[in-house]
VOPAGU-2260 file (C-alpha; in pm, 1 decimal, decimal comma):
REM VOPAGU-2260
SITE   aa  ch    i         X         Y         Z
SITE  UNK   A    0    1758,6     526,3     971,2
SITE  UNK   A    1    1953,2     808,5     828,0
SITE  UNK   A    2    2107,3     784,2     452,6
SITE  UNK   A    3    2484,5     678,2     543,2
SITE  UNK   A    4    2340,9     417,6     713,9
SITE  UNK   A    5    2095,1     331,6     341,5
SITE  UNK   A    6    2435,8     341,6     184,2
SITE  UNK   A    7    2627,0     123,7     377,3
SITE  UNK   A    8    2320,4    -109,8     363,0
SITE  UNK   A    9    2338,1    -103,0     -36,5
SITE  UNK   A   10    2702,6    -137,0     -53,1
SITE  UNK   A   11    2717,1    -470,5     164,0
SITE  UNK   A   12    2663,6    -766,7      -1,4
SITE  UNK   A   13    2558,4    -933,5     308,7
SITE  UNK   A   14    2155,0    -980,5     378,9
SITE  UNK   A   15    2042,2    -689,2     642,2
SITE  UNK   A   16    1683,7    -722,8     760,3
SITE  UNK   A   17    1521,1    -355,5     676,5
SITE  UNK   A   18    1140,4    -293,3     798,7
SITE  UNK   A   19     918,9       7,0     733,9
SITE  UNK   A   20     577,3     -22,7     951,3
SITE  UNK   A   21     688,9    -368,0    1061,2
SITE  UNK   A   22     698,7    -514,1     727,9
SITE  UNK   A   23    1032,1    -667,7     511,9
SITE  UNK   A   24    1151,2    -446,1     289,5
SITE  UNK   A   25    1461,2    -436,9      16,0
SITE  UNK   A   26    1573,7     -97,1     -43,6
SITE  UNK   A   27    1584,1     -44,1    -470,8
SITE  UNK   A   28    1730,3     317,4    -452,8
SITE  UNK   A   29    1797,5     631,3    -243,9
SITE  UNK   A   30    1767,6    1039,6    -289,9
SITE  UNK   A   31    1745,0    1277,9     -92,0
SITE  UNK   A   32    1559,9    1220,2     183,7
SITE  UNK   A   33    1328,3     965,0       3,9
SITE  UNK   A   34    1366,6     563,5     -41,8
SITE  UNK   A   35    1249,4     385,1    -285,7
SITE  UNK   A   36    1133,5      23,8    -219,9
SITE  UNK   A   37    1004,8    -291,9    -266,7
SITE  UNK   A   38     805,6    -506,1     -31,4
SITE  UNK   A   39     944,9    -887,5      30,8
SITE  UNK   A   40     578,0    -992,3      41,1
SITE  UNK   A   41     430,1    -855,6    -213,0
SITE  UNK   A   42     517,3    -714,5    -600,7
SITE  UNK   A   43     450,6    -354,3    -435,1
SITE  UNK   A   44     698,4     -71,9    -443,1
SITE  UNK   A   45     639,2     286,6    -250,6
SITE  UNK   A   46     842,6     599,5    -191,1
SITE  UNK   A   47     882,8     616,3     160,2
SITE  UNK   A   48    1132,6     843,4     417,1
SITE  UNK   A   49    1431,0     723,0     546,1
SITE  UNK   A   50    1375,2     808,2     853,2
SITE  UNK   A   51    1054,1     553,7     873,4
SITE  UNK   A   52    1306,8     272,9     770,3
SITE  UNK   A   53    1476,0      91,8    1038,1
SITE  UNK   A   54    1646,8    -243,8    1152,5
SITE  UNK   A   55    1510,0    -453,8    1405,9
SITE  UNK   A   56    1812,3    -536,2    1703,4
């Protein structure tokens, strides 16, 4: 995933499924090349890149 794409994401107030290592995600915050987020599962949050984030088709 690349950041416009993060962006767009974060400005749409529709739901878009977002995974990093096949788990649910919800993206808190973006800089640089770094996003911050928060697990649907669980309470945990973790830096992670952007480019490991991605949408299943």
């Amino acid at each position: 995933m690349d950041k416009a794409r993060i962006n767009s994401i974060l400005s749409n107030d529709e739901k878009i499924d977002v995974f990093y290592q096949d788990r649910s995600v919800w993206i808190q915050g973006v800089s640089n090349h770094i996003a911050k987020v928060g697990f649907i599962d669980t309470f945990e949050e973790e830096d992670v890149l952007i480019d490991d984030l991605y949408e299943k088709k």
